[in-house]
KEKE-3310 file (N, C-alpha, C; in steps of 0.2 Angstrom, whole numbers, plus 5000, padded with zeros to 4 digits):
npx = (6337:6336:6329:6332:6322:6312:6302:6293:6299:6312:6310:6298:6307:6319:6313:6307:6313:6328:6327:6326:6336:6347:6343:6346:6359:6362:6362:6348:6337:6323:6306:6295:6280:6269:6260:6247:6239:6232:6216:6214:6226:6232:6233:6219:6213:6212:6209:6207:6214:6225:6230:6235:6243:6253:6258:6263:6274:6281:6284:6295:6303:6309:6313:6324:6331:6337:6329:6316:6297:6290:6283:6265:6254:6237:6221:6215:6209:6213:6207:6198:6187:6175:6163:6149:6139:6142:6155:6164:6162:6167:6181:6182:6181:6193:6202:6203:6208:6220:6224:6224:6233:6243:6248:6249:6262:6270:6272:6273:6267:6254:6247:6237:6224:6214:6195:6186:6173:6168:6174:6193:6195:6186:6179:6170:6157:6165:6164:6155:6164:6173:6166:6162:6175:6176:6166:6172:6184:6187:6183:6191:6201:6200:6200:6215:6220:6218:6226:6238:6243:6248:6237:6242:6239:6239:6245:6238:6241:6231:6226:6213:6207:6198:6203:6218:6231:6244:6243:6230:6226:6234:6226:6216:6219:6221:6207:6201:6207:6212:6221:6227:6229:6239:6250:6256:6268:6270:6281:6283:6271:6266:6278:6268:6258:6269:6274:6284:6291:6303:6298:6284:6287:6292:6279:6271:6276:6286:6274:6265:6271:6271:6275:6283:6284:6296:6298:6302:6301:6293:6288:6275:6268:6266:6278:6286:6300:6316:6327:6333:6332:6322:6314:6314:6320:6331:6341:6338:6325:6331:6335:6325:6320:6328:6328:6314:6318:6312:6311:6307:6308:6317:6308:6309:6297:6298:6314:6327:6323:6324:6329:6334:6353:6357:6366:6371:6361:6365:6375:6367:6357:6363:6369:6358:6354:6362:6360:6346:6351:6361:6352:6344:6356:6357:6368:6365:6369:6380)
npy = (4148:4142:4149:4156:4153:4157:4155:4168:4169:4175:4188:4186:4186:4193:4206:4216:4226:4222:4209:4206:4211:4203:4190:4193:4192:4181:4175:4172:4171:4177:4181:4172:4176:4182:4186:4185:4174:4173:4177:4185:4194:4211:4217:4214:4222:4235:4252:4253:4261:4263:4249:4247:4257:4252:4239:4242:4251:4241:4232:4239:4241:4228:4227:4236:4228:4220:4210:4199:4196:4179:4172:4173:4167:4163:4165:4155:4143:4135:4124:4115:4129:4131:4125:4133:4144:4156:4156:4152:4162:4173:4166:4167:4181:4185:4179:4185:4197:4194:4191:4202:4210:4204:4206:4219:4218:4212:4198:4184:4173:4166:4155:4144:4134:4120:4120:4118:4110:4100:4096:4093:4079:4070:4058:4055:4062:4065:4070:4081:4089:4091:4099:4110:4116:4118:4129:4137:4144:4147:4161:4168:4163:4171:4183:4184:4179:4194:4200:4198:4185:4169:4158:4145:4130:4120:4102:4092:4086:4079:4063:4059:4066:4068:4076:4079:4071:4074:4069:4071:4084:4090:4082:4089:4103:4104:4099:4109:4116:4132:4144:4153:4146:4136:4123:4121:4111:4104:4094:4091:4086:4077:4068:4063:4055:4046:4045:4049:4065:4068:4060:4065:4080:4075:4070:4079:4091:4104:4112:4113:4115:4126:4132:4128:4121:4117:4107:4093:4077:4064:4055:4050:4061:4080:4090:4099:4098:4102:4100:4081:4080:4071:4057:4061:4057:4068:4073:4067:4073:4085:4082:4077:4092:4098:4089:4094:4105:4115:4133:4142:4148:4137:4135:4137:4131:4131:4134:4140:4135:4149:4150:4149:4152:4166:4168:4157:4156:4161:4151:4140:4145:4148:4135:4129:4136:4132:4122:4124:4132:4122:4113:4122:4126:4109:4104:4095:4083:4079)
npz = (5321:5339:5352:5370:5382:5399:5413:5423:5435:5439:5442:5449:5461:5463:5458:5446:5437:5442:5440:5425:5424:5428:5424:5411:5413:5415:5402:5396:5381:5382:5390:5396:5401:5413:5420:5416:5419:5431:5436:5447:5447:5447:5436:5428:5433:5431:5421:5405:5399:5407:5407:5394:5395:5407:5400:5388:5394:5402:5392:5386:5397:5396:5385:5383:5390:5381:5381:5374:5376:5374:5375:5381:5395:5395:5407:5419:5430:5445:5458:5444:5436:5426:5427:5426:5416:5418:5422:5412:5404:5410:5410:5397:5394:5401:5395:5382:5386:5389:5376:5370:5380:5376:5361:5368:5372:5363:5362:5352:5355:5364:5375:5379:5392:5388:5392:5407:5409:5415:5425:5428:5428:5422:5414:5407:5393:5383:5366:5368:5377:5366:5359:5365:5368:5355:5351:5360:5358:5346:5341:5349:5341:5331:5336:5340:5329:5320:5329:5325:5335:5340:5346:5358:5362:5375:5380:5394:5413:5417:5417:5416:5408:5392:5383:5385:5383:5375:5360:5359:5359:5349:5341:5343:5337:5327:5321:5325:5315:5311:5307:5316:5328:5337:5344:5360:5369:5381:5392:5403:5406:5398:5401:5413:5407:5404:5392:5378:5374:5365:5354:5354:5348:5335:5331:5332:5325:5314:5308:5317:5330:5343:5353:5367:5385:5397:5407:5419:5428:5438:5430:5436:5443:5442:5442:5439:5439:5436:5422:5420:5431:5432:5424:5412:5393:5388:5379:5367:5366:5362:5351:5343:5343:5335:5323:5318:5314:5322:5327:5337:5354:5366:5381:5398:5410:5425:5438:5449:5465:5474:5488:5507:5504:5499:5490:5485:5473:5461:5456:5455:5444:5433:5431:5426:5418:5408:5404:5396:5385:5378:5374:5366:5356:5353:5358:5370:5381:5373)
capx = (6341:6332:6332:6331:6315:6313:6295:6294:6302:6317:6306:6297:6311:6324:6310:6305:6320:6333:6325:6326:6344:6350:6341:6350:6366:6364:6362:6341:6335:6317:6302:6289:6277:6266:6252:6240:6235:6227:6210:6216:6230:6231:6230:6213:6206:6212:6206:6211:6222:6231:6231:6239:6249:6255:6260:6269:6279:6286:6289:6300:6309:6310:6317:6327:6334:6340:6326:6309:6289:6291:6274:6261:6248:6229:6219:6212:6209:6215:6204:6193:6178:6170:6157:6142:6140:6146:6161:6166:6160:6172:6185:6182:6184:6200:6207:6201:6210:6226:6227:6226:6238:6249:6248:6253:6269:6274:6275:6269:6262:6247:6248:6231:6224:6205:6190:6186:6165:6166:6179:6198:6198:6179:6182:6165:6154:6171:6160:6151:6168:6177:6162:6162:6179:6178:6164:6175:6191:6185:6181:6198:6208:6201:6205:6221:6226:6219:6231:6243:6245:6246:6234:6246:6233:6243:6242:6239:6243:6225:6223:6205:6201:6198:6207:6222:6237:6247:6239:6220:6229:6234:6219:6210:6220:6218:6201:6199:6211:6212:6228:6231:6228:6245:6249:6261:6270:6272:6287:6280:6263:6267:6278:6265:6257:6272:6274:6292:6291:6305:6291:6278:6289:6292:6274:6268:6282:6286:6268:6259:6274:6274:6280:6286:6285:6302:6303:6302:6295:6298:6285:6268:6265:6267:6281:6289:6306:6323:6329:6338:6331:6318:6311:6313:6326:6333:6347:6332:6322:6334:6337:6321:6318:6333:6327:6311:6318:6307:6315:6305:6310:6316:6305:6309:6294:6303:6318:6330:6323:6324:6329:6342:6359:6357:6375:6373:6356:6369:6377:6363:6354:6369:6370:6350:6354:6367:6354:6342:6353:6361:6345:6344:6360:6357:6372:6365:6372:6385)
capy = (4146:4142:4154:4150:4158:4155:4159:4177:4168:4179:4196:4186:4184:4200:4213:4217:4227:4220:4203:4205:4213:4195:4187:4192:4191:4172:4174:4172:4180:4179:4181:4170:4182:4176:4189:4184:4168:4171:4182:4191:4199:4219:4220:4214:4226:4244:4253:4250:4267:4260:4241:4249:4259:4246:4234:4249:4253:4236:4230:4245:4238:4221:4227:4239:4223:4217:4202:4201:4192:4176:4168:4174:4161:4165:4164:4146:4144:4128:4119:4118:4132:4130:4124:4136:4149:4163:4153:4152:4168:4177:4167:4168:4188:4186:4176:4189:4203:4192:4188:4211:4212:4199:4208:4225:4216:4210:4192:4180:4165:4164:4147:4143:4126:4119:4122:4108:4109:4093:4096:4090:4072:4067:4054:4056:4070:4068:4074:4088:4093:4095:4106:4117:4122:4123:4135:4143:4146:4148:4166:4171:4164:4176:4188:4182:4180:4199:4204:4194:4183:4164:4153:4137:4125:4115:4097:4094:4081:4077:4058:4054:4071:4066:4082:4082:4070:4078:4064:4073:4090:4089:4081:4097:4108:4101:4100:4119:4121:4139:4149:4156:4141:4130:4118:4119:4103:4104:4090:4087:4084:4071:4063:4059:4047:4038:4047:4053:4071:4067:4058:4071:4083:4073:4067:4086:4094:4110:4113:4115:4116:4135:4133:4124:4123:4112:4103:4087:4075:4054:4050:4050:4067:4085:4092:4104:4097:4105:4094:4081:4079:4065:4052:4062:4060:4075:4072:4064:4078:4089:4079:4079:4100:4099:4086:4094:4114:4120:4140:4145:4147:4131:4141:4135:4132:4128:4138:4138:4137:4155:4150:4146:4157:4169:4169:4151:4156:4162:4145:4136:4149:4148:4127:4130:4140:4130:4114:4124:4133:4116:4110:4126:4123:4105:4099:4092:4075:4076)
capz = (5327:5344:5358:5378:5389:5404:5416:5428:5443:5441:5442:5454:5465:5463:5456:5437:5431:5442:5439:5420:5423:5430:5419:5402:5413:5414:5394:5390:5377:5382:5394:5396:5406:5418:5423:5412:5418:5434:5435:5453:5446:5446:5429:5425:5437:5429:5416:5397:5398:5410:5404:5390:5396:5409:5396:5385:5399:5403:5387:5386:5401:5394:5378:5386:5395:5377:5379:5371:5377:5369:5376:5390:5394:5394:5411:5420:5437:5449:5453:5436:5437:5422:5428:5423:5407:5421:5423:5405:5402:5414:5407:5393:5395:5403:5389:5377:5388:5388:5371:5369:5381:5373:5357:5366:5373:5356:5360:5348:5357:5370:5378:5384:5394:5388:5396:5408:5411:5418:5430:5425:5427:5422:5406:5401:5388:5377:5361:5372:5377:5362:5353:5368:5367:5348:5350:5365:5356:5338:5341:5353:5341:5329:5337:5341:5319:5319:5334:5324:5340:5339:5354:5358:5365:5380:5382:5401:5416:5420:5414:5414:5404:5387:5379:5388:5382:5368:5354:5358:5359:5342:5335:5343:5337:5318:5320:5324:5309:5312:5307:5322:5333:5335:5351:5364:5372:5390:5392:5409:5406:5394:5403:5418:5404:5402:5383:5375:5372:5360:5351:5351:5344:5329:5330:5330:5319:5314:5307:5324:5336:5339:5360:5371:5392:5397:5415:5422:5435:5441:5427:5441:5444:5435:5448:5433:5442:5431:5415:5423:5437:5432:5418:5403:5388:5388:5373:5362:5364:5359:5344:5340:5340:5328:5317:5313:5312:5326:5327:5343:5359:5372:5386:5404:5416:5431:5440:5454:5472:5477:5497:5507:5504:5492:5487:5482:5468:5453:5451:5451:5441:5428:5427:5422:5408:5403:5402:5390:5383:5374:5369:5360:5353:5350:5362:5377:5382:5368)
cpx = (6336:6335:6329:6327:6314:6306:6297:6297:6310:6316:6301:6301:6316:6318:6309:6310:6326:6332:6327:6333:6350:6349:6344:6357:6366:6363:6354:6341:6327:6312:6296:6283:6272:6259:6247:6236:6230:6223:6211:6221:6228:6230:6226:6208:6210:6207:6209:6215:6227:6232:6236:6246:6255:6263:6266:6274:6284:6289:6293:6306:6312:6314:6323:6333:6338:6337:6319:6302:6292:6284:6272:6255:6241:6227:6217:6214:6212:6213:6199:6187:6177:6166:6149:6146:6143:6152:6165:6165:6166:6180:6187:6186:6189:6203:6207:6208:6217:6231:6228:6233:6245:6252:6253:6263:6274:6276:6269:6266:6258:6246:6239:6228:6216:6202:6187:6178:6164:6170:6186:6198:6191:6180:6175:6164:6158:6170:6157:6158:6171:6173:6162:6166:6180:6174:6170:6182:6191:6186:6187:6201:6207:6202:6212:6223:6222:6223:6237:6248:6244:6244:6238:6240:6238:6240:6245:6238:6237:6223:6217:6204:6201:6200:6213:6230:6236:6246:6232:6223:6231:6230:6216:6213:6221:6214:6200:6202:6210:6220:6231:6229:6235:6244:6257:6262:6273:6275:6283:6272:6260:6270:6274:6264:6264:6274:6283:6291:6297:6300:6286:6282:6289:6285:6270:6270:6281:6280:6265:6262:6277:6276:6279:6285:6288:6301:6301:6300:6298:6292:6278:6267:6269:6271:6285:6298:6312:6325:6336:6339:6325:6319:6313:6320:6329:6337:6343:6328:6324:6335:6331:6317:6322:6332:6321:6311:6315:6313:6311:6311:6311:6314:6304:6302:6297:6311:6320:6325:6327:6323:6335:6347:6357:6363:6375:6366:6362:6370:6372:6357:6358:6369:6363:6349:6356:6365:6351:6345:6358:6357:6343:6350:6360:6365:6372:6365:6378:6393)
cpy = (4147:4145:4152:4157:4153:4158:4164:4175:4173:4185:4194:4187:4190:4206:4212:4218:4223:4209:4199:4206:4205:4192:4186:4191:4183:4170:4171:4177:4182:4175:4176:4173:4180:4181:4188:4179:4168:4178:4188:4195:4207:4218:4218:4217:4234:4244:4252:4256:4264:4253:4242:4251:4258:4244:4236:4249:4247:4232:4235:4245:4233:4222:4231:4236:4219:4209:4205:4195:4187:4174:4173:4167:4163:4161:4157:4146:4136:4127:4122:4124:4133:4125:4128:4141:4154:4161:4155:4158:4171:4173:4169:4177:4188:4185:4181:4197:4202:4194:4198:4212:4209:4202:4216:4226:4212:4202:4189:4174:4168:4155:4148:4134:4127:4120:4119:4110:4103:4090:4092:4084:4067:4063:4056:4063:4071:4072:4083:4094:4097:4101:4111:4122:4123:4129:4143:4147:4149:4156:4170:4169:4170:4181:4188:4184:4188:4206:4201:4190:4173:4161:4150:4134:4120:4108:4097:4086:4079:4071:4056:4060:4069:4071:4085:4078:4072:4075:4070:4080:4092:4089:4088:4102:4107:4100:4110:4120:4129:4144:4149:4151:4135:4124:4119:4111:4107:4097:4088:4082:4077:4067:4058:4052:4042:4039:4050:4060:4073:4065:4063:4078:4082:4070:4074:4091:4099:4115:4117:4116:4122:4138:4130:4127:4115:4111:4096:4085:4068:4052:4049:4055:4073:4088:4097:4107:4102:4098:4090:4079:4072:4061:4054:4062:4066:4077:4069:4068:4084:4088:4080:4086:4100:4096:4089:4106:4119:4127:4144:4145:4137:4136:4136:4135:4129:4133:4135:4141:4144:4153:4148:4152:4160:4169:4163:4150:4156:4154:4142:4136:4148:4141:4126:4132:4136:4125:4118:4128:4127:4115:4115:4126:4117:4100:4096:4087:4073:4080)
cpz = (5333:5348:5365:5380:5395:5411:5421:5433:5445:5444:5450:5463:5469:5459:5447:5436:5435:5439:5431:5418:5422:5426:5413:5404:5413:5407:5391:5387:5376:5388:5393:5403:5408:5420:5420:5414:5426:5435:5440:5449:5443:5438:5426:5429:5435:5424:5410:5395:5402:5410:5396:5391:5401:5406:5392:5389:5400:5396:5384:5390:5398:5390:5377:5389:5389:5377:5376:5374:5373:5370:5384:5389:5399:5403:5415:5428:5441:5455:5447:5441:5430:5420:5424:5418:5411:5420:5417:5403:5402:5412:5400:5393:5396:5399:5384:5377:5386:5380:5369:5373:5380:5366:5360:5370:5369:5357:5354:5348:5365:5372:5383:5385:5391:5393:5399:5412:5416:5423:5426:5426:5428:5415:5403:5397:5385:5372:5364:5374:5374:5359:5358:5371:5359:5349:5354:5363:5349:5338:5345:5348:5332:5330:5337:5331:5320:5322:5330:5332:5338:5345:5352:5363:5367:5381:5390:5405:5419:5416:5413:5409:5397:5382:5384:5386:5375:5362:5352:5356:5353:5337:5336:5337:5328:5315:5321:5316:5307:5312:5311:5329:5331:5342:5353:5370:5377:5390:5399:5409:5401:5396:5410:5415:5402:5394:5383:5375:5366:5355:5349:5348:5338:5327:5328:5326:5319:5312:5313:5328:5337:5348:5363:5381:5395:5405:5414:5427:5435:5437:5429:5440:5441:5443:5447:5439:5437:5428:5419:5429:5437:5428:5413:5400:5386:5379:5367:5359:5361:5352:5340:5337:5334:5323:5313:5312:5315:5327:5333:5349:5364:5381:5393:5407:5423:5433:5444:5459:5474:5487:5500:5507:5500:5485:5481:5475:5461:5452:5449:5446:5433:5426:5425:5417:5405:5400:5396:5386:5375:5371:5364:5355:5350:5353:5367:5374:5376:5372)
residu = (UNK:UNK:UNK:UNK:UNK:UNK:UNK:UNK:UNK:UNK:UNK:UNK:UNK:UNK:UNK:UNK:UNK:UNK:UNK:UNK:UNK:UNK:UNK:UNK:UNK:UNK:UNK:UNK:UNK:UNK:UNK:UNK:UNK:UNK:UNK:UNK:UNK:UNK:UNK:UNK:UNK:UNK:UNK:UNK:UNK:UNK:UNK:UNK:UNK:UNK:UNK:UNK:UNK:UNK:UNK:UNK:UNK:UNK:UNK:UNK:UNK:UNK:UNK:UNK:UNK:UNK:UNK:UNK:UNK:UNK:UNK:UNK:UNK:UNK:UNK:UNK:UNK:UNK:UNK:UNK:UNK:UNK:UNK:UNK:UNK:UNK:UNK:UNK:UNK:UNK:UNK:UNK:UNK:UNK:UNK:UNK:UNK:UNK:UNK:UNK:UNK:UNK:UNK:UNK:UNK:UNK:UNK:UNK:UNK:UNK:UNK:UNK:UNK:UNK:UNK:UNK:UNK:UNK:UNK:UNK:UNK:UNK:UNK:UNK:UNK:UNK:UNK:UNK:UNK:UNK:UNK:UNK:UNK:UNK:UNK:UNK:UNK:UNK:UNK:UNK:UNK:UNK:UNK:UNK:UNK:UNK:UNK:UNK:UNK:UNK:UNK:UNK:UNK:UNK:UNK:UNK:UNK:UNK:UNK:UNK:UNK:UNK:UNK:UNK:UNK:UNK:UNK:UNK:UNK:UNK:UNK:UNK:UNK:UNK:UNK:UNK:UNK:UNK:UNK:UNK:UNK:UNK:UNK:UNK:UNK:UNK:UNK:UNK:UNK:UNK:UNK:UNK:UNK:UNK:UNK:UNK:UNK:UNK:UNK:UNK:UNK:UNK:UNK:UNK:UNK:UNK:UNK:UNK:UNK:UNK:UNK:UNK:UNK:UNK:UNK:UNK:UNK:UNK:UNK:UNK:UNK:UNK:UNK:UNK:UNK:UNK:UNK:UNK:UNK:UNK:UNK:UNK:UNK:UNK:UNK:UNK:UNK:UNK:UNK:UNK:UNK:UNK:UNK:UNK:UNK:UNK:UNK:UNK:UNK:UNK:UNK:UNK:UNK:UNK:UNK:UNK:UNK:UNK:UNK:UNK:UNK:UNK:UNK:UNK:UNK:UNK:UNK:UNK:UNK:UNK:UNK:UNK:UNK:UNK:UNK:UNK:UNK:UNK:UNK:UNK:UNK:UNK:UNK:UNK:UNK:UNK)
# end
């Protein structure tokens, strides 16, 4: 049975515990954790007693809260910098830190974007690029199977980059053919190109589809609107999670505007659930 997650914007908004308090009260049953992905954050500047003992601690809250990590997602900066071997390095590092500290939050996916040398929306070096994220990832994602963690490799809204719609995304990640390497479909990001996301669910199947990151946009640009608010089949793509037995999470990126009244966030916090919540169920639009 599919379960509904939803990104840190709650904790961002109302605080950590009470963030996660609210959260299970509008009925998730899981965190998509969000401090991994950018390099500034406090917690890739402590020490490894305390990056431990950290992560211990709140996944103590969190589970305490009666929800669990479903995914955190691996470092990447905007705009691209991996540009030079420092660059990639220092990501690289960070991604390594991630996929530990994903490990000692007990989730089981890492969501990470490719490596873009050539800046995000250069069509050339195609060949040059794929081999230097295979080199790049080959060895994270061993770590990853011996943390018992799976990398999800994101197809992303940068058309010209030639590793970025959820077709090449796939190829990639069947060329790594590595255990512990699956792919995550980002619904928005597909539909910049003009693609189904119902489609690539059943294109990608239960094989390799091991998370998900759910919003919407008007089909142009990556604007990670609420389901419902743009271009996407909504009731199609639900069909299609159910047609191929996907058992993960349907993991919100997108939330309510936190502005305005306070008074008036619950409901709209509540008819947000109630969208991915369906899709987990398999009743939206019926």
């Amino acid at each position: 049975m599919m379960k509904t997650c939803i990104t840190s914007d709650y904790i961002y908004a109302y605080g950590f515990e009470e963030g996660l308090r609210i959260m299970k009260s509008h009925g998730y049953d899981a965190l998509d954790y969000g401090w991994f992905c950018h390099t500034e954050n406090k917690i890739f500047h402590v020490s490894e007693s305390e990056f431990a003992a950290t992560l211990k601690r709140e996944r103590a809250i969190i589970e305490d809260s009666g929800l669990f990590v479903n995914q955190t997602h691996g470092a990447w900066r905007w705009p691209a910098q991996d540009f030079s071997a420092y660059d990639r390095a220092e990501r690289y590092a960070a991604m390594e830190t991630g996929i530990r500290g994903t490990a000692l939050l007990g989730a089981p996916n890492f969501v990470i974007h490719c490596i873009m040398p050539f800046g995000e929306n250069n069509p050339a070096h195609k060949e040059e690029l794929w081999q230097m994220n295979l080199d790049h990832f080959t060895p994270l994602c061993d770590l990853a199977g011996e943390l018992g963690v799976t990398v999800c490799f994101e197809n992303l809204p940068f058309t010209s980059l030639p590793l970025s719609r959820w077709n090449e995304t796939l190829e990639f990640v069947k060329l790594m053919n590595h255990p512990a390497m699956k792919m995550c479909l980002d619904t928005g990001h597909a539909a910049v190109y003009g693609d189904s996301p119902a489609a690539a669910v059943r294109a990608i199947g239960k094989e390799y589809l091991a998370a998900l990151h759910v919003h919407d946009n008007n089909g142009v640009s990556d604007l990670h609107w609420r389901p419902g608010e743009g271009v996407i089949d909504w009731a199609d793509f639900t069909k299609a999670l159910h047609e191929i037995g996907f058992e993960g999470c349907v993991s919100l990126e997108t939330s309510v505007k936190h502005e305005g009244d306070p008074a008036l966030w619950d409901a709209k916090e509540r008819e947000l659930f109630a969208k991915v919540k369906a899709m987990a169920d398999g009743t939206y639009g019926k």
